[in-house]
C-alpha positions, 0 to 999 in steps of 0.5 A: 500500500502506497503510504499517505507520506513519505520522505527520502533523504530530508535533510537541514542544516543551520549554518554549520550544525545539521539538524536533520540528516538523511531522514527516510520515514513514512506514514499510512492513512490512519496511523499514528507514528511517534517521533522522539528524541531529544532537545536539538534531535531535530524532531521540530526542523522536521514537523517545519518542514512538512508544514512548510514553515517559514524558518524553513525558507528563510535559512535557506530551504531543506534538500531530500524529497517529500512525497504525498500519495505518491506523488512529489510535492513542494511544500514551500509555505504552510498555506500550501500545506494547509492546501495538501489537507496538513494541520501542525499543532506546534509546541510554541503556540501561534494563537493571536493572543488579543483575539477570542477563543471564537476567532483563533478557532474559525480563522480562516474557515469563518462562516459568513452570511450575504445580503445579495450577489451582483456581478461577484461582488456582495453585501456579507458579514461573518455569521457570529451565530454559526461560528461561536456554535462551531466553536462550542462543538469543536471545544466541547469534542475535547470535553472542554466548556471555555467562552467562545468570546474569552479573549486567548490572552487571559486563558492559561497555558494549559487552556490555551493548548486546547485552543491550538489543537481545536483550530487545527483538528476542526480543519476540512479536510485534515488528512495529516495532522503534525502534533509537537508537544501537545500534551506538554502543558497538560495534566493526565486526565486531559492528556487522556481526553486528548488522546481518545481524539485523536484516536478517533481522528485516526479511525476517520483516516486522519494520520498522525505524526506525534512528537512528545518527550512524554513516553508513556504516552508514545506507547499508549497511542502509537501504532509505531515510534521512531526515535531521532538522535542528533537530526538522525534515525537511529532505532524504530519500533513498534507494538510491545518493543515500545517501552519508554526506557528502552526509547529513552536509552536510545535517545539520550545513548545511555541510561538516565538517573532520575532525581529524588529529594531525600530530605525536607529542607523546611524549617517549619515556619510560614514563609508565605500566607493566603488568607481568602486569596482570590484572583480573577484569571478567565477560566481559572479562577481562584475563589478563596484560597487559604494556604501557607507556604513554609519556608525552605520547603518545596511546595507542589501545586496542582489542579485539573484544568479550570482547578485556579493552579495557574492564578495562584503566583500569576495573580501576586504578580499583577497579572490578573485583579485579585483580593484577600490577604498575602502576607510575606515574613508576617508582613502584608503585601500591599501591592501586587506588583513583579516589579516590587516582589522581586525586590523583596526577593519573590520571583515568578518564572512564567510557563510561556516561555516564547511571550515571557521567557525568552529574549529571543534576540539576544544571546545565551548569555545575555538571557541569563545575566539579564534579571541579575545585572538589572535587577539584582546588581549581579555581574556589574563593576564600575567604569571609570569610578563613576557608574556601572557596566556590565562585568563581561568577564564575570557574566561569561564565566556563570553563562558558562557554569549554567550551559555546562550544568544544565547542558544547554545545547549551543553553538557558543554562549553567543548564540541568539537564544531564538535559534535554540530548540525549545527544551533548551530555551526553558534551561536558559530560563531557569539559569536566568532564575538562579542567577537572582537567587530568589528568597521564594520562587514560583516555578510554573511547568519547568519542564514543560517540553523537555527530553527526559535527561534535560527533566531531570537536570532542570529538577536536579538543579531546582532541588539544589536551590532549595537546599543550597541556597535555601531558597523557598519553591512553589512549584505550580505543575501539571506533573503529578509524577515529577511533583512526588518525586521533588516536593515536601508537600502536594497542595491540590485546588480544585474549582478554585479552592483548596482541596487538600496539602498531601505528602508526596507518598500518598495514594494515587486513589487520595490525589484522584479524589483531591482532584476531585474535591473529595478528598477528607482526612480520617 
């Protein structure tokens, strides 16, 4: 049987460095073929090139040949993709953030209605009534109830996700839908119901290439898995040779050492206080949340989707309006502002990495000097006695600990950050973190997007912050796996409350009923 697609010979380079070399893979009508590897292998150079993204283009095209049907095509932009029935849920978002849920979804396939026609030319409007109705279904198919009128900019990572994927699998027709990261920012119970869609979506024909660093996930829904090692194929698998320690080895090249914490580094007393604390955050609304936060402890929060987890720091940030009390040291904090917290000491690192991360233009060590030197009077001197400038030397040397640390993949510590893959983007994020050696640290998704061994040195470097530098983390994760693994503590909110604080070995059956509001204490 003819495949629906089929490569020979893909290849790209950047520069000097190739991202994908050689590459022959193909895929059948209504299969699932998984794509792993790690950061910088170059599973994102190919879901760009298929769907004819412009970085492709602008760096000068790619070489090999790409066949759909059986027949040769050039996919040269991503309208021609669109056009050849290819959908490409891409891990960085490309929703336009000041637009509606409504918008974001029916672009480009609006219904509209007409007065009358007169020689092609007609009085039309955009059917409101139909597009927020199609919106509602394509929404509701991924057991998701979100305002077709929501602004994108005021949903969560997680919600904003579900967005993404509703634009791409309501397209008609959709023959080839390419998924990087999808599940990366959701929790298990949404993955699941993402998965069950595309599940079905296969069963209709839909192929699927599906690109995720979560291998459990690969095994449960993929017919077949490739795994990419240096922009390179190196194994292939399929029914029960699927095991995740097996594709982990073969990506990394050798076994992974996961991290535990060990020790509470807490010292008992109350670092951070919420008392009725509540935060206006669209579709994930905090609606009187009482919590204590101790000091030295790494403190986990989670929630399903809609659960408020992700207003919690977004809110003592000034993102959104909030009211009730937080109190730091036994002091009120008077005004929500980032700007006057990290002063104090309180630090919020951000889940989306692209909008609020990422300096994409500047270089590896710029992004992790920045906060420090402007902030947080680090790697400076004075020139000439009389102001400051930045100390090169001393900038350079830290950028250099932290990219060998936490083994930021980079042609040199120039490198413009925008051109790093997106797992080591988040690494340069957390670098830039610990360069501030915050007091308390909200940490939201760290490892979203990331390869197995770049999970576990980001946690790594996390569990050293606590016990080094005694600094204070809450850790705000869809994870619950990573969670247990890390923290001292488990809060889990549920319809914006707080549900219940569980130690990290209680029962899968305690967090499913917290998660659930259900959770009581004998």
């Amino acid at each position: 049987m003819t495949p629906f697609l089929e490569t020979k010979n893909l290849s790209k380079s950047f520069g000097s460095t190739d991202a994908l070399s050689n590459l022959n893979l193909s895929i059948h009508r209504g299969e699932i073929l998984g794509v792993v590897g790690a950061n910088g292998s170059g599973k994102t150079t190919l879901m760009n090139i298929l769907f004819g993204n412009s970085i492709i283009s602008e760096t000068g095209g790619y070489t090999g040949e790409i066949y759909i049907d059986g027949e040769k095509v050039e996919i040269p932009s991503s309208a021609d993709a669109i056009r050849l029935g290819l959908g490409m849920v891409h891990q960085e978002f490309m929703l336009i953030p000041e637009m509606s849920v409504e918008e974001n979804v029916t672009m480009g396939k609006e219904a509209s209605s007409s007065l009358f026609h007169k020689k092609n030319h007609a009085l039309g409007w955009l059917n409101q009534t139909k597009n927020q109705a199609f919106c509602k279904k394509t929404m509701e198919s991924l057991g998701m109830d979100i305002p077709p009128k929501t602004p994108v900019k005021f949903l969560s990572i997680t919600l904003r996700q579900f967005v993404e994927i509703a634009r791409e699998i309501s397209r008609n027709p959709l023959r080839l839908l390419l998924l990087d990261e999808p599940t990366a920012a959701l929790n298990y119970e949404d993955s699941l119901l993402l998965l069950q869609t595309l599940r079905e979506l296969a069963g209709r024909g839909v192929s699927i290439l599906f690109c995720s660093h979560r291998l459990q996930e690969i095994c449960r829904i993929c017919d077949r898995v490739i795994v990419l090692r240096d922009g390179k194929q190196v194994d292939e698998y399929t029914g029960q040779e699927m095991r995740p320690d097996r594709m982990a080895k073969a990506m990394i090249g050798h076994t992974i050492r996961t991290v535990h914490k060990t020790a509470s580094s807490s010292s008992g007393e109350t670092i951070l206080q919420f008392s009725d604390y509540q935060v206006a955050m669209p579709a994930d609304e905090l609606r009187g949340l009482n919590l204590s936060v101790l000091r030295g402890e790494i403190l986990g929060i989670s929630s399903l989707s809609g659960g408020g987890k992700s207003a919690v720091g977004y809110g003592l940030m000034g993102m959104f309006p909030s009211s009730g009390r937080v109190q730091f040291h036994g002091e009120e904090i008077s005004s929500f502002s980032a700007t006057k917290l990290m002063r104090q000491g309180i630090l919020l690192l951000p889940d989306d990495r692209k909008q609020q991360g990422i300096l994409a233009d500047k270089s590896v060590t710029d992004n992790i000097v920045f906060t420090a030197f402007h902030a947080g009077a680090r790697f400076q001197k004075r020139a000439a006695g009389l102001f400051f400038v930045k100390d090169k030397k001393a900038a350079s040397a830290y950028a250099s600990q932290m990219i060998s640390r936490l083994q930021i993949k980079c042609s040199s510590p120039e490198q413009p950050s925008g051109e790093l893959s997106g797992g080591n983007q988040q690494k340069v994020c957390i670098a830039r973190t610990s360069a501030m050696n915050p007091e308390v640290l909200f940490v939201y998704e760290p490892t979203r997007g990331v390869d197995v061994e770049a999970k576990e040195k980001i946690l790594e470097l996390l569990v050293r912050m606590n016990k080094e530098e005694q600094t204070t983390i809450v850790m705000i994760s869809s994870e619950l796996d990573e969670l247990v693994r890390v923290c001292d503590r488990i809060a889990v909110l549920c319809e914006g409350t707080l549900s219940a604080i569980l130690p990290p070995d209680a029962t899968e059956e305690a967090f499913g009923l917290a998660y659930a509001g259900e959770w009581t204490h004998d």
